[in-house]
N, C-alpha and C positions, 0 to 999 in steps of 0.2 A: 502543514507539511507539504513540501516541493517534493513532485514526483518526477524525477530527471532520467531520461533516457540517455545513455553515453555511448556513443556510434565509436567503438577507436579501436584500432587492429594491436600497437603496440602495448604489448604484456605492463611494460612497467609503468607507462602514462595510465593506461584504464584502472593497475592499482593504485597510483596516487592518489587520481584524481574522486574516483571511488572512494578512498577513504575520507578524505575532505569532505564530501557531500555528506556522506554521513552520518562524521562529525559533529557536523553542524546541521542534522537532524533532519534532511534530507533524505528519502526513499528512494533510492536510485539502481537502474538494471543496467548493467552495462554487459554487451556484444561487442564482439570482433567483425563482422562485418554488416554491409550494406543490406544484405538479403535480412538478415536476424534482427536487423533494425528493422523495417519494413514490419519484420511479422511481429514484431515488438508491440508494433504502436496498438494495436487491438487489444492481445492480453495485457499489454503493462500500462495501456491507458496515461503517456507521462501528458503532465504538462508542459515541460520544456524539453528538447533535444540538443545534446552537446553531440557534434556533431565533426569528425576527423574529416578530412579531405580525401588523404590518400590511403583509400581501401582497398582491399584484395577482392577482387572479383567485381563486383557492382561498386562506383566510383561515391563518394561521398557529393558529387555534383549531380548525377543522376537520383540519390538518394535524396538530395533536397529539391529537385524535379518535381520527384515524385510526389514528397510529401503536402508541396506547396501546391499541387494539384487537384488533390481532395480537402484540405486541411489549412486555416489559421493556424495551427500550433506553432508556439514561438521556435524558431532554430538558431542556435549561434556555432558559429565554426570554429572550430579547434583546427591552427594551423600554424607549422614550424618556423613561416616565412612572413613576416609581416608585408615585403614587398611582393609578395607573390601574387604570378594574374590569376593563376585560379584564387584565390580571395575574392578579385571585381568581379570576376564569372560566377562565383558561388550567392558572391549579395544581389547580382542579377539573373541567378535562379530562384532568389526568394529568400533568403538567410537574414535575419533579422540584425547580426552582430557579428565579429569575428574577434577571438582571444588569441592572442600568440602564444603558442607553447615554448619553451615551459613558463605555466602562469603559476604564482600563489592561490592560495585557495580563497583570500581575500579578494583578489581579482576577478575569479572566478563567479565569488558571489555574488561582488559588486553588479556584475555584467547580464546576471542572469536577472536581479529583482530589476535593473532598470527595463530589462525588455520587459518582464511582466508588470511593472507597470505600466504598461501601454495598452494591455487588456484592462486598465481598471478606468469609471469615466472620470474627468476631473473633479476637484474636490470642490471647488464653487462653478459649477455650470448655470448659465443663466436659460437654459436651451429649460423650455416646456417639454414635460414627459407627456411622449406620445403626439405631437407636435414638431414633425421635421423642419428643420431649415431649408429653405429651398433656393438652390443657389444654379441659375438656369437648368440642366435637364437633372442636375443632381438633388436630393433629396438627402440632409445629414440630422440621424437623429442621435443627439450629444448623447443623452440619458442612456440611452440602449447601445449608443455602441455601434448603430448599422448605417452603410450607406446605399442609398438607391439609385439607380439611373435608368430614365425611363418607365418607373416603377420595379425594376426588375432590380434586387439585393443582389449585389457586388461582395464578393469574398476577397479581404484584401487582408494581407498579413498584418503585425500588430505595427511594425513600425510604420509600414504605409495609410493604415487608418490616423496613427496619429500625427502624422507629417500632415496628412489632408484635413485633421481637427483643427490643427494650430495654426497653419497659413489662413485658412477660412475663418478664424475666429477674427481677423485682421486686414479685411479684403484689402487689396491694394497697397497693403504696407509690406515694403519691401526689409527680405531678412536675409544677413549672408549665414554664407554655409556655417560657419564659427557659430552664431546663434545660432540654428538649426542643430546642429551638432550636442549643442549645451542645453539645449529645451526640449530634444526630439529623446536626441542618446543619451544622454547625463552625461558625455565627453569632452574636454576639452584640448584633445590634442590635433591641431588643423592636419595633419598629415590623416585622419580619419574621414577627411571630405568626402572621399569615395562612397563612404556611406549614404551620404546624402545623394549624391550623383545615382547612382545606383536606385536609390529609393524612389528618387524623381522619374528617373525610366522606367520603372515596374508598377508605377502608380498613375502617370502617364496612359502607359499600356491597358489600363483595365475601365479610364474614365474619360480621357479622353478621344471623341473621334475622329481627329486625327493627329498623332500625338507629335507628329513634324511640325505641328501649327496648334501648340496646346491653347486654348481656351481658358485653361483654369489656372492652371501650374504653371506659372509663364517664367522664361527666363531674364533677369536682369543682367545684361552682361556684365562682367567685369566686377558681378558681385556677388549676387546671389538668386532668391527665388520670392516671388508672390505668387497670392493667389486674385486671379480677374485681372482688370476688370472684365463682367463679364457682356 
């Protein structure tokens, strides 16, 4: 059982979507705002956050701040506008996914099992348990899930640990966003690029140093992204 936190101010969204989770047997606490969320996450311990944008009082973009501050936990965004920038601003606060309301509960679920798959290792790993990869100052160990730099473990949320599993598993092979999007997100709709864009700057941000001149994540232009050489 998925224990889902539901961040959302409006009455008739938080029952919908509420009873959908569920439904489908999902344990789920849903608040009206940002602050209640916050204090949520201790006694209600979720494993995923569905997460509204525009809240009363504390902003659903500081709430994902915050959360992505102390915390991996997966977050995906609940928002009215597909084209919306607070959307790019919220995946480059840390939000692992964004749903457009109003979504079916189908969609819903779709979007939540593919981000938590990205907490689980893959299903044939060739990586030696306890046996990092060492890919210049980084240290990846598949089995566990953790990456190091400099020795010092790196907290990186679940879709940027496995954005950096899958380009590494392939040093130098170049992948466009479309692939990325289909292998990272379970997505295939290109207009979701941003995702990747986004991920690549937040992952950037924690590994490489200096991420105007990435080392690892490098940009191909006019297509897409590798990883190295290094």
């Amino acid at each position: 059982m998925t224990r889902v936190l539901l961040i959302e101010d409006d009455p008739g969204v938080r029952r919908g979507v509420t009873l959908g989770l569920r439904r489908r047997g999902h344990e789920t606490e849903a608040v009206a705002t940002g602050e209640d969320g916050l204090e949520s996450l201790t006694a209600f311990a979720p494993d995923i956050v569905l997460l509204d944008l525009m809240l009363p009082g504390m902003s659903g973009l500081e709430v994902c701040r915050r959360i992505r501050g102390i915390s991996q936990l997966p977050i995906v965004i609940l928002s009215a506008r597909s084209d919306d920038v607070d959307v790019v601003v919220g995946l480059e606060a840390g939000a692992d996914d964004y749903i457009v309301k109003p979504a079916s509960d189908e969609v819903i679920e779709a979007r939540m099992r593919a981000v938590l798959r990205r907490l689980a290792p893959p299903p044939h790993t060739t990586a030696t348990p306890g046996k990092p990869e060492v890919h210049g100052d980084l240290d990846l160990d598949r089995s566990a899930l953790r990456v190091a730099k400099h020795g010092t473990g790196l907290t990186l949320a679940p879709s940027e640990l496995k954005l950096l599993l899958f380009l590494s598993a392939s040093p130098e092979a170049t992948f466009s966003r479309q692939q990325l999007l289909e292998q990272v997100w379970e997505h295939s709709y290109y207009a979701d690029a941003r995702l990747v864009d986004a991920c690549v700057k937040r992952l950037r941000a924690k590994i490489e140093d200096d991420p105007r001149q990435p080392r690892y994540v490098q940009t191909v232009r006019g297509f897409g992204y590798r990883f190295g050489p290094l």
